[in-house]
MDTraj code that builds the backbone (N, CA, C; nanometers):
import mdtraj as md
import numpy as np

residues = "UNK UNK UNK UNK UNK UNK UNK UNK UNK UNK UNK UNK UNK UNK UNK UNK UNK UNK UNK UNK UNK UNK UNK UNK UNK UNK UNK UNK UNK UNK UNK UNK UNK UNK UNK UNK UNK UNK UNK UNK UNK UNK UNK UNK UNK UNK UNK UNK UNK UNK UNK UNK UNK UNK UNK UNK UNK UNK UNK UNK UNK UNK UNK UNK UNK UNK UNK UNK UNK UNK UNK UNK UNK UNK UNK UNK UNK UNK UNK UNK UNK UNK UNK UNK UNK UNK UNK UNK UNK UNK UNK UNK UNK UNK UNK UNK UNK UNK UNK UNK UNK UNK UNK UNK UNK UNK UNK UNK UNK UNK UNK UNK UNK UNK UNK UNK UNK UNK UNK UNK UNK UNK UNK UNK UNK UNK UNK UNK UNK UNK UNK UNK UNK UNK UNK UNK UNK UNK UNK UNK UNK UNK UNK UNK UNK UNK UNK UNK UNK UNK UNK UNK UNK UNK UNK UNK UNK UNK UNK UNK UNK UNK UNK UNK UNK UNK UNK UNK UNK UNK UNK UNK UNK UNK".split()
xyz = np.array([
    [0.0823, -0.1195, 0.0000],
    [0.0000, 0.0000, 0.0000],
    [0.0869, 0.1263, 0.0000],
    [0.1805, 0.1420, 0.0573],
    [0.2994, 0.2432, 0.0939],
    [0.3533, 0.2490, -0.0423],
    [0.3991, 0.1543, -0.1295],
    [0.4397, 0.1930, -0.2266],
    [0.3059, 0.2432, -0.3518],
    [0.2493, 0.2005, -0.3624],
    [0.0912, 0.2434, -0.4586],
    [0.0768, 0.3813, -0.4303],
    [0.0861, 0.4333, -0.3008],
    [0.0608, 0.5465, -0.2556],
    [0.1638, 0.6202, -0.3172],
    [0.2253, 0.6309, -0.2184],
    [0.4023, 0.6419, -0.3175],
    [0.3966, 0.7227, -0.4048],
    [0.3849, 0.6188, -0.4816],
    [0.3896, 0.6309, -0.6285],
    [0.2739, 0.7331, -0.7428],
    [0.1896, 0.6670, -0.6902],
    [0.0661, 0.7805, -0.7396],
    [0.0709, 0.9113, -0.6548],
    [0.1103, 0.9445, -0.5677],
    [0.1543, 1.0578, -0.5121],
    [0.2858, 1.1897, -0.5878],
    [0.3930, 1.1029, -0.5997],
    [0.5154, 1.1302, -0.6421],
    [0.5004, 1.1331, -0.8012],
    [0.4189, 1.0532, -0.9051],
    [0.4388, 1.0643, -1.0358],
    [0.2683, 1.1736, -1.0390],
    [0.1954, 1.2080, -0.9633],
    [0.0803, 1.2824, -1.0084],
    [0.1406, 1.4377, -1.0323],
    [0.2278, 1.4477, -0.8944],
    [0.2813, 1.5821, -0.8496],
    [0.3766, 1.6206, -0.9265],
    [0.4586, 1.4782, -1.0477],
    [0.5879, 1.5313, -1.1633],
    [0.4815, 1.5621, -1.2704],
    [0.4036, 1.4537, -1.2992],
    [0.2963, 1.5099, -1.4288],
    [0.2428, 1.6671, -1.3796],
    [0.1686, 1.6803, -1.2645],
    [0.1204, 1.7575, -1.2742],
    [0.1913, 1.9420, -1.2968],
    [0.3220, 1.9237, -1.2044],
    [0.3982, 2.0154, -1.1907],
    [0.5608, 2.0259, -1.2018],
    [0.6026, 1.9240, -1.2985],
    [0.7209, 1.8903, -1.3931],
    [0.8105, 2.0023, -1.4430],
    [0.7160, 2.1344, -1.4601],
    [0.8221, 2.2113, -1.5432],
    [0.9316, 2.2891, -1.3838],
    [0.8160, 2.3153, -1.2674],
    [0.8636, 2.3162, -1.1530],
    [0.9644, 2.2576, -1.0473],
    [0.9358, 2.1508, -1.1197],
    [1.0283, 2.0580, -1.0318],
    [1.1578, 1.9905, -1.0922],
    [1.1392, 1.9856, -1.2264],
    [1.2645, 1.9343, -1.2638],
    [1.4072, 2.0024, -1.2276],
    [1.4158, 2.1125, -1.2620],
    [1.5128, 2.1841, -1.2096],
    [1.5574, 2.1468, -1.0324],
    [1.4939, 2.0955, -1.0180],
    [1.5664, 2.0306, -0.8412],
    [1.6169, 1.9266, -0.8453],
    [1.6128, 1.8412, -0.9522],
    [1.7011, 1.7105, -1.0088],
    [1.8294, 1.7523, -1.0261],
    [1.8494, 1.9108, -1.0441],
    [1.9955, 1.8846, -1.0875],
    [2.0774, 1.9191, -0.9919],
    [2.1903, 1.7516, -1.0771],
    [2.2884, 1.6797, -0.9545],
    [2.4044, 1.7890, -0.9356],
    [2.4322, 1.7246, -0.8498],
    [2.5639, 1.8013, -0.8008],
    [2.6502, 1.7270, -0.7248],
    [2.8242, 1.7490, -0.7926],
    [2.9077, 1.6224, -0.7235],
    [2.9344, 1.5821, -0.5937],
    [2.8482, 1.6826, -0.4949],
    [2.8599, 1.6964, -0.3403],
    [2.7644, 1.6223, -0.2963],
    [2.6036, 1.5633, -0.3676],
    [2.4979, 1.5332, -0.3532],
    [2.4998, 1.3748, -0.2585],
    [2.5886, 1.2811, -0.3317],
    [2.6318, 1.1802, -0.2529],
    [2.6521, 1.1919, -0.1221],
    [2.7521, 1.2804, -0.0907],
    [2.8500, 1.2982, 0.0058],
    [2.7441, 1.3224, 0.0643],
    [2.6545, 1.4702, 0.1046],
    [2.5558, 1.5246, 0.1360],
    [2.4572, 1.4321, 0.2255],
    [2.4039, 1.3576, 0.0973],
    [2.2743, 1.2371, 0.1326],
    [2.3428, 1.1626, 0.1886],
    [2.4449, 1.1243, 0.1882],
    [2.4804, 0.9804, 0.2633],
    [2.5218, 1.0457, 0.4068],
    [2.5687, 1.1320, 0.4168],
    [2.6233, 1.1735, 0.5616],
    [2.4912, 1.1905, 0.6617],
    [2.4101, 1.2959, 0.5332],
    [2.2765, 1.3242, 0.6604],
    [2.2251, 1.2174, 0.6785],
    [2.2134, 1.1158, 0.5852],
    [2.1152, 1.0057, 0.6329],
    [2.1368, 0.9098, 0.7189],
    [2.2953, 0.9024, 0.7426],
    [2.3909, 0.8681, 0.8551],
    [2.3727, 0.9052, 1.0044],
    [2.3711, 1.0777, 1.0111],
    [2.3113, 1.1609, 1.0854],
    [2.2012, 1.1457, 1.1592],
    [2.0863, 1.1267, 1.0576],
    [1.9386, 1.1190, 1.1489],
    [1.9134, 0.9775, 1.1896],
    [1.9828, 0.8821, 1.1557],
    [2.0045, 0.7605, 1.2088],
    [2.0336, 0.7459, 1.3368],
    [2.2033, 0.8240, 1.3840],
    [2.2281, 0.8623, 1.4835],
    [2.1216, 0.9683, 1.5786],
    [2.0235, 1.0501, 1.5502],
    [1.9326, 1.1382, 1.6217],
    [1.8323, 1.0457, 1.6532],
    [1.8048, 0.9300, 1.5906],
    [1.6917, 0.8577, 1.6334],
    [1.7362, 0.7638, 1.6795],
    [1.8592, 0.7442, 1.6883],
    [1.9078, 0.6226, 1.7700],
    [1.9014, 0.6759, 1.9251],
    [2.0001, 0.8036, 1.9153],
    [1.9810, 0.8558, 2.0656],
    [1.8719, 0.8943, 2.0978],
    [1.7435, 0.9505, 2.0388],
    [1.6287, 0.9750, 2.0383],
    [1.5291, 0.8527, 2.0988],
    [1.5438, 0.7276, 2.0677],
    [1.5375, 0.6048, 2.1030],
    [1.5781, 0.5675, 2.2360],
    [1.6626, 0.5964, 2.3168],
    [1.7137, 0.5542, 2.3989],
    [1.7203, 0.6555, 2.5658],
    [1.6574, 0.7940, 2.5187],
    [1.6042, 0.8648, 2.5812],
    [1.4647, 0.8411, 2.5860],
    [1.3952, 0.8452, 2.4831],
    [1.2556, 0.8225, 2.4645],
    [1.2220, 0.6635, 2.5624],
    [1.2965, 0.6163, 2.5455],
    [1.3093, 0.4778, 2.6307],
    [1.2957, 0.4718, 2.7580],
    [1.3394, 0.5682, 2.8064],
    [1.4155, 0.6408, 2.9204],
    [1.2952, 0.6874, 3.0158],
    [1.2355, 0.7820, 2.9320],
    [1.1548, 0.8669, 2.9812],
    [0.9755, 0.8344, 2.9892],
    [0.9659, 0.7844, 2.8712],
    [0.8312, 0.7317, 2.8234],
    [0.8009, 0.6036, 2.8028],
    [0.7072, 0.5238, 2.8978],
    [0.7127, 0.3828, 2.9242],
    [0.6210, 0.3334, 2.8207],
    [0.5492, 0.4048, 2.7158],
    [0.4997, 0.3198, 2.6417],
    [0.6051, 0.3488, 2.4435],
    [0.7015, 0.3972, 2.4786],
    [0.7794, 0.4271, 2.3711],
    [0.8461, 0.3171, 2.3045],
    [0.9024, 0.2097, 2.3602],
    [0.9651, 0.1014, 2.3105],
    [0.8569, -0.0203, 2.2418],
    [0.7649, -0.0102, 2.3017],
    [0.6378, -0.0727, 2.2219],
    [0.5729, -0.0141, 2.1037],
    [0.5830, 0.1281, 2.1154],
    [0.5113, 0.1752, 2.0080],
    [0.6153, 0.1649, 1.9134],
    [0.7776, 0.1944, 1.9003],
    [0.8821, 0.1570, 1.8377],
    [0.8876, 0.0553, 1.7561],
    [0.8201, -0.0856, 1.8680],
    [0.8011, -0.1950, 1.8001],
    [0.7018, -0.2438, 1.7237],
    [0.5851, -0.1185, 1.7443],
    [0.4699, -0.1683, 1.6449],
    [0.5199, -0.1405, 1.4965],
    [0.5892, -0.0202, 1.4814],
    [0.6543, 0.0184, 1.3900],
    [0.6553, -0.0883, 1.3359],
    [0.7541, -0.1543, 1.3408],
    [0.8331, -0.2568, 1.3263],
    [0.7097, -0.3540, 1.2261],
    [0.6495, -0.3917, 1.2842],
    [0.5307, -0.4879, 1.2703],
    [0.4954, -0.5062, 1.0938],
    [0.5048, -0.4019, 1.0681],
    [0.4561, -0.3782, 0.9147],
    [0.5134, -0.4434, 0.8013],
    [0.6671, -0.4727, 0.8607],
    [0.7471, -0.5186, 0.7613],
    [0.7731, -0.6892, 0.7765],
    [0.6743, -0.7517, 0.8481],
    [0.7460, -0.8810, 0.9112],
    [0.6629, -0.9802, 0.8563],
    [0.7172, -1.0948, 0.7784],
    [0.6888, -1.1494, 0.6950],
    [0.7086, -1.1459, 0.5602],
    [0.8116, -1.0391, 0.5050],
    [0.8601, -0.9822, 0.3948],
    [0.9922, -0.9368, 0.4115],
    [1.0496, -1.0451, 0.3194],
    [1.2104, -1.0328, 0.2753],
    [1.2245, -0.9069, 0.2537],
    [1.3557, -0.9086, 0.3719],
    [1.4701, -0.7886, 0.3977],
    [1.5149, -0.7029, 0.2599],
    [1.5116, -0.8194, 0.1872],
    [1.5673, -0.7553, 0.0499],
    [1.4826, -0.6486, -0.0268],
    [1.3679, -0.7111, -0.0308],
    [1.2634, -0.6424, -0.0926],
    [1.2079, -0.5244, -0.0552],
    [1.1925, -0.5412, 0.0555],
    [1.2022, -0.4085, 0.1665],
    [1.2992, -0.2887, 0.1096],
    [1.4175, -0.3754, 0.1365],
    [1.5169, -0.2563, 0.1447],
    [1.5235, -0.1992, -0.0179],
    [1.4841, -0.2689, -0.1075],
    [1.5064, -0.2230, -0.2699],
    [1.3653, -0.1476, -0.2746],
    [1.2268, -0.1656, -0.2010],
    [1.1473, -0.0738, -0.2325],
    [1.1994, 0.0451, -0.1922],
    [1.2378, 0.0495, -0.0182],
    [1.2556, 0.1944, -0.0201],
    [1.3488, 0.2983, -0.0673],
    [1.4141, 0.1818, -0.1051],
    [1.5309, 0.2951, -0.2275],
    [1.4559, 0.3505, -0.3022],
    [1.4179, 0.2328, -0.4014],
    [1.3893, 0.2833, -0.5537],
    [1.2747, 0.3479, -0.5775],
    [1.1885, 0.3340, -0.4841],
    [1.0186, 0.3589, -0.4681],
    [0.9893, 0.4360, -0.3609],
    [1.0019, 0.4080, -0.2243],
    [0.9450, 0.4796, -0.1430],
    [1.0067, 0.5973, -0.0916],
    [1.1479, 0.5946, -0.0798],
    [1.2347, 0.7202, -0.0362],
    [1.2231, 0.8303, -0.1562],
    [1.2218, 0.8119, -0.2626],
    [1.2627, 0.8923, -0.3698],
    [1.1083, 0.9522, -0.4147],
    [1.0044, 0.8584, -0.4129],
    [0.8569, 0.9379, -0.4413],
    [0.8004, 1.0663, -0.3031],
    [0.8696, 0.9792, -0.1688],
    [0.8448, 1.0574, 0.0047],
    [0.8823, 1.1998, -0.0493],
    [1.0093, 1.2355, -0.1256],
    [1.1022, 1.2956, -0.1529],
    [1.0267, 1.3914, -0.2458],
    [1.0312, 1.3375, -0.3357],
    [0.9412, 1.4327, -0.4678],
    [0.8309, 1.5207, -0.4345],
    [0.7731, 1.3844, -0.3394],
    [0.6094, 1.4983, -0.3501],
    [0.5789, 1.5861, -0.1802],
    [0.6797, 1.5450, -0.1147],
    [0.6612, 1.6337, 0.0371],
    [0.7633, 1.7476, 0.0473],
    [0.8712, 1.7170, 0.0059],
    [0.9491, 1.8218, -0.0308],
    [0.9595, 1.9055, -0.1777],
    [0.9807, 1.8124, -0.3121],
    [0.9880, 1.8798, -0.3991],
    [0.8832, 1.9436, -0.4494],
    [0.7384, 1.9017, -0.3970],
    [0.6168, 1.9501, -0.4375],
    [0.5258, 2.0159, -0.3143],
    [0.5101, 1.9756, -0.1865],
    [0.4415, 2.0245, -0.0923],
    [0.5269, 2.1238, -0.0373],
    [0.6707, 2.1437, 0.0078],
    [0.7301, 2.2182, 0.1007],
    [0.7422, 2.3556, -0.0010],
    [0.7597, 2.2926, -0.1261],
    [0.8068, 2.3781, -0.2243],
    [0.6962, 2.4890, -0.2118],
    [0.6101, 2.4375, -0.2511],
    [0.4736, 2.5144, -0.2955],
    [0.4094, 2.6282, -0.1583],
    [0.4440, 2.5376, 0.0014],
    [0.3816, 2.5626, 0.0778],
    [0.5093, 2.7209, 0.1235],
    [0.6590, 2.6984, 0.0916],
    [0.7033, 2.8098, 0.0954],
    [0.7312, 2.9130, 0.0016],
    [0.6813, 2.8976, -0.0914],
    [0.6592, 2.9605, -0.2169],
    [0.5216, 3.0741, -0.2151],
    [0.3974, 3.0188, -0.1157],
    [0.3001, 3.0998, -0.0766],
    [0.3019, 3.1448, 0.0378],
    [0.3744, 3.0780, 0.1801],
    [0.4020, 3.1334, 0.3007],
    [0.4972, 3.2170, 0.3717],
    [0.6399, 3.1983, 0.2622],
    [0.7249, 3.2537, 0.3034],
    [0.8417, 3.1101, 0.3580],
    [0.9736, 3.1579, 0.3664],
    [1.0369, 2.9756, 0.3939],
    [0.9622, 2.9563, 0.5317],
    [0.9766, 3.0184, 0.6619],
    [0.9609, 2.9829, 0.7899],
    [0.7981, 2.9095, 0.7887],
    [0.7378, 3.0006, 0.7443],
    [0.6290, 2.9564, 0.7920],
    [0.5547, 2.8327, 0.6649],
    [0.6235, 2.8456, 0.5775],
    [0.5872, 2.7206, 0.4919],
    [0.7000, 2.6064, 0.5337],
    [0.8044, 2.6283, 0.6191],
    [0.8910, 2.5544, 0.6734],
    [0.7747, 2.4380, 0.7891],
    [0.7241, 2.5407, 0.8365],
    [0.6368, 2.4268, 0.9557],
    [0.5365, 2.3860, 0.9340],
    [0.4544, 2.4647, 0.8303],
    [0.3814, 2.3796, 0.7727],
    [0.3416, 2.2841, 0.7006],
    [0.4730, 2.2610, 0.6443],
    [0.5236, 2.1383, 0.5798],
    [0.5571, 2.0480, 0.6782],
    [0.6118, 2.0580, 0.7379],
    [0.6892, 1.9439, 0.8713],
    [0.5309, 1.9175, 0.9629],
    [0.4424, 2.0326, 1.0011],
    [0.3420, 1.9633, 1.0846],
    [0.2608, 1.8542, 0.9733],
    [0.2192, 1.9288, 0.8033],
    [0.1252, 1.8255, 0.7533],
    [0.2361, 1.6430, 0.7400],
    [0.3181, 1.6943, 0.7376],
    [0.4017, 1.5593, 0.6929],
    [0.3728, 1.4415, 0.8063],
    [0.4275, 1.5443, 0.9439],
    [0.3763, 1.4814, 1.0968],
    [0.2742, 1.4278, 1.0705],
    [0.1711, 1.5064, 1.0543],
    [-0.0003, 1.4954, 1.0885],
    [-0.0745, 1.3834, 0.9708],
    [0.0080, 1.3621, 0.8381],
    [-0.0407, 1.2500, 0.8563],
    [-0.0237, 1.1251, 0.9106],
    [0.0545, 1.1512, 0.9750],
    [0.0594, 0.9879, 1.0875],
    [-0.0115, 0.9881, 1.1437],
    [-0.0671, 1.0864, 1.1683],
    [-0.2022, 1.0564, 1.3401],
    [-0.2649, 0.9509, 1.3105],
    [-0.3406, 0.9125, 1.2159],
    [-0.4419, 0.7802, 1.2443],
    [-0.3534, 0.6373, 1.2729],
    [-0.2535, 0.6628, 1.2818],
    [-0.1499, 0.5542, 1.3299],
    [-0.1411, 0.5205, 1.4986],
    [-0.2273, 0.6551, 1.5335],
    [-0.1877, 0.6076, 1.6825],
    [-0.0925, 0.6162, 1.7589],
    [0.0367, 0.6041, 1.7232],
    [0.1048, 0.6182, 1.7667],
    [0.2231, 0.7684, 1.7734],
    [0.2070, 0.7863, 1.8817],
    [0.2808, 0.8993, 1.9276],
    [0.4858, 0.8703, 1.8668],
    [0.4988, 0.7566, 1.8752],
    [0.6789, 0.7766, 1.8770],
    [0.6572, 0.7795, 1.7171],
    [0.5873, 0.7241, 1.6164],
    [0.5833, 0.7724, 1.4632],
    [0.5282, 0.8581, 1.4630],
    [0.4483, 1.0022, 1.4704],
    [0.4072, 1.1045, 1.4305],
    [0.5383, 1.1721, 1.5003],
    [0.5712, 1.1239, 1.5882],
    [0.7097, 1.2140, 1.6369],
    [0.8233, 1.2013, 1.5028],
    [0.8918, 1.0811, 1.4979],
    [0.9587, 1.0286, 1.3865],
    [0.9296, 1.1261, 1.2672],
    [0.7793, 1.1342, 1.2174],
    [0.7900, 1.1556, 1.0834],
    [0.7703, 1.3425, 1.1076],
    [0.7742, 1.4216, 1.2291],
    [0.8086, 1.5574, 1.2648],
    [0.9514, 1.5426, 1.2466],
    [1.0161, 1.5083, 1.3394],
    [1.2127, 1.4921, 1.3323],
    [1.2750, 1.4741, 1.1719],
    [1.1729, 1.3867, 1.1275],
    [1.2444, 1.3251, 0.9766],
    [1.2155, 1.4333, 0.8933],
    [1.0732, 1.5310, 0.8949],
    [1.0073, 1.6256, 0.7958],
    [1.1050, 1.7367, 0.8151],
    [1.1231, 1.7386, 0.9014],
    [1.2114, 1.9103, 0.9472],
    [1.3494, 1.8582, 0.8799],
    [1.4300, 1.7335, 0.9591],
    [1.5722, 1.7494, 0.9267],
    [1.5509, 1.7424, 0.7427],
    [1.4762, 1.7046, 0.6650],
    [1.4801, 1.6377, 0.5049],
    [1.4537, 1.8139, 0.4588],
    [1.3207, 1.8522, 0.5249],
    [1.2891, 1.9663, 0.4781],
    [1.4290, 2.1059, 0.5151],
    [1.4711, 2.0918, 0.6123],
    [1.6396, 2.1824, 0.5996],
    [1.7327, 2.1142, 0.5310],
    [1.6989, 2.0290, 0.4687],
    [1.8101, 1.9403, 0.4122],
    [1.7728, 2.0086, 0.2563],
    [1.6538, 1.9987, 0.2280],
    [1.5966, 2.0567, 0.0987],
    [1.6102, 2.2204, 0.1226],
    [1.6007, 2.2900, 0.1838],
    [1.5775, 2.4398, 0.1678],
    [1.7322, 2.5110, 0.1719],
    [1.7855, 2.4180, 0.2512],
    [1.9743, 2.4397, 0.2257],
    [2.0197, 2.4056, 0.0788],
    [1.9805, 2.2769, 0.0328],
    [2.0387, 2.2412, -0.1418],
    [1.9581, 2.3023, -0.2408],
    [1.8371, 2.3340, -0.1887],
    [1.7175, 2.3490, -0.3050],
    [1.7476, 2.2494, -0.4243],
    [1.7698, 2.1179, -0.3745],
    [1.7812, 2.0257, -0.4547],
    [1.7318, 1.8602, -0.4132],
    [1.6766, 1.7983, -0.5034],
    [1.6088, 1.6864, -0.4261],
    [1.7052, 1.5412, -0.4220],
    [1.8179, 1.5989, -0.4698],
    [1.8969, 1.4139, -0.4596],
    [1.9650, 1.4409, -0.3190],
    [2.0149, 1.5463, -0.2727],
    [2.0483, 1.5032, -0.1724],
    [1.9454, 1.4389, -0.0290],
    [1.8504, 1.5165, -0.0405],
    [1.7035, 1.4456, 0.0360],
    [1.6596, 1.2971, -0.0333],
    [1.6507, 1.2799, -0.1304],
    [1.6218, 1.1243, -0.1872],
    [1.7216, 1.0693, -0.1395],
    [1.8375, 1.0398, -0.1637],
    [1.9700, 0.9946, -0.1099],
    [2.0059, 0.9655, 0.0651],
    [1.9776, 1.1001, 0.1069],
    [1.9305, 1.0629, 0.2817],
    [1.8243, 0.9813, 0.3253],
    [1.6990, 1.0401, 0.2679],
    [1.6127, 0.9227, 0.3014],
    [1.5749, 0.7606, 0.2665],
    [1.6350, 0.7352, 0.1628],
    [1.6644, 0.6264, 0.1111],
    [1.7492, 0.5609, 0.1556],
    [1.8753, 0.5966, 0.2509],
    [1.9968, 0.5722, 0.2707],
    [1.9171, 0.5122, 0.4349],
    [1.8343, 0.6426, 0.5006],
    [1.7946, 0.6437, 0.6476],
    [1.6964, 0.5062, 0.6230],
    [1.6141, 0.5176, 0.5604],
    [1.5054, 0.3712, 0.5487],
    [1.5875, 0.2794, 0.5652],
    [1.6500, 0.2522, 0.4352],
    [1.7664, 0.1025, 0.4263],
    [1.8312, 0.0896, 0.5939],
    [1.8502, 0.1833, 0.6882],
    [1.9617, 0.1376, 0.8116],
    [1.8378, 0.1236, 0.8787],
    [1.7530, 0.1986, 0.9099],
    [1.6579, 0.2057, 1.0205],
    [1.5867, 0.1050, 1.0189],
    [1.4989, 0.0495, 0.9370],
    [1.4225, -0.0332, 0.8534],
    [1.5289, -0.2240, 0.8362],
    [1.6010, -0.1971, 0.7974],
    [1.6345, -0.3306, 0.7319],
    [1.7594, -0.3561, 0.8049],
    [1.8966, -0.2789, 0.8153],
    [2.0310, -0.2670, 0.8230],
    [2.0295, -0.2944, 1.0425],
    [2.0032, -0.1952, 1.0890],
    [2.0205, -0.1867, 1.1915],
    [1.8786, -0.0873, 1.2287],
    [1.7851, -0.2172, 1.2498],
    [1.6452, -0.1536, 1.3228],
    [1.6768, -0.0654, 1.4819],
    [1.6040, -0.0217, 1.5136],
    [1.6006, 0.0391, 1.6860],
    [1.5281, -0.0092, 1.7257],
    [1.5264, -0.1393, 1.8070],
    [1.4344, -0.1824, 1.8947],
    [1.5070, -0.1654, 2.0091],
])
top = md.Topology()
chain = top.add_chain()
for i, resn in enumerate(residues, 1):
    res = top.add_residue(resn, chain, resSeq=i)
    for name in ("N", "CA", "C"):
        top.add_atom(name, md.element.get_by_symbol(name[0]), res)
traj = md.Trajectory(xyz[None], top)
């Protein structure tokens, strides 16, 4: 379902607004370096984030693990090649290269800055869970300064694709 979504999300928002967005495709030889470090980075913020949250909030390590839940029964591999190729890179397109874009383009950066990071948050709510609507606030902000610093989307595809594969498949946080 995550990828269907995805996808019809991320290719509606290039059809629809392509002449806009292409220009954020372009690479740059730092873009690697960039994506792979931050996505390194917020790995480390949610690791320690994890372990405070642990700390402090007694129903945090369960809700951590419901997380978890979604992916079980489905090869590691497959997992980890959707969210490369599919789920990090469409997350990418249409919350940053198309929602943050648009939302600071009419608000101004700051305030289309948080309003991007709360809708990104806010759709997790029907999830229930408090430590993922947190997650996907921490992840919206660091991707979305990650995007408003490059004004470019490979280094955000590249981080988040990089962050899925460790968090997700490589080295979960339970």
């Amino acid at each position: 379902m995550m990828c269907l979504t995805a996808g019809v999300l991320a290719g509606g928002c290039l059809a629809m607004d392509w002449g806009h967005i292409k220009p954020l495709f372009r690479p740059e030889g730092s873009d690697v370096v960039i994506g792979g470090v931050s996505g390194f980075l917020l790995y480390l913020i949610f690791w320690v984030g994890h372990c405070l949250a642990s700390e402090i909030l007694p129903f945090a390590s369960d809700q951590v693990n419901a997380i978890y839940t979604i992916r079980e029964g489905t090869d590691a591999r497959l997992i980890g090649l959707l969210l490369v190729v599919l789920i990090g890179p469409a997350e990418e397109i249409f919350w940053r290269g198309f929602v943050l874009r648009r939302l600071c383009g009419r608000y101004g950066l700051l305030c289309g800055f948080v309003l991007g990071t709360a809708v990104y948050a806010g759709v997790h709510i029907g999830s229930f869970n408090l430590m993922l609507i947190a997650a996907a606030a921490i992840g919206g902000a660091f991707w979305g300064v990650l995007f408003m610093a490059t004004e470019r989307l490979w280094p955000c595809i590249i981080s988040h694709a990089l962050w899925d594969v460790i968090i997700f498949v490589l080295w979960p946080i339970r």
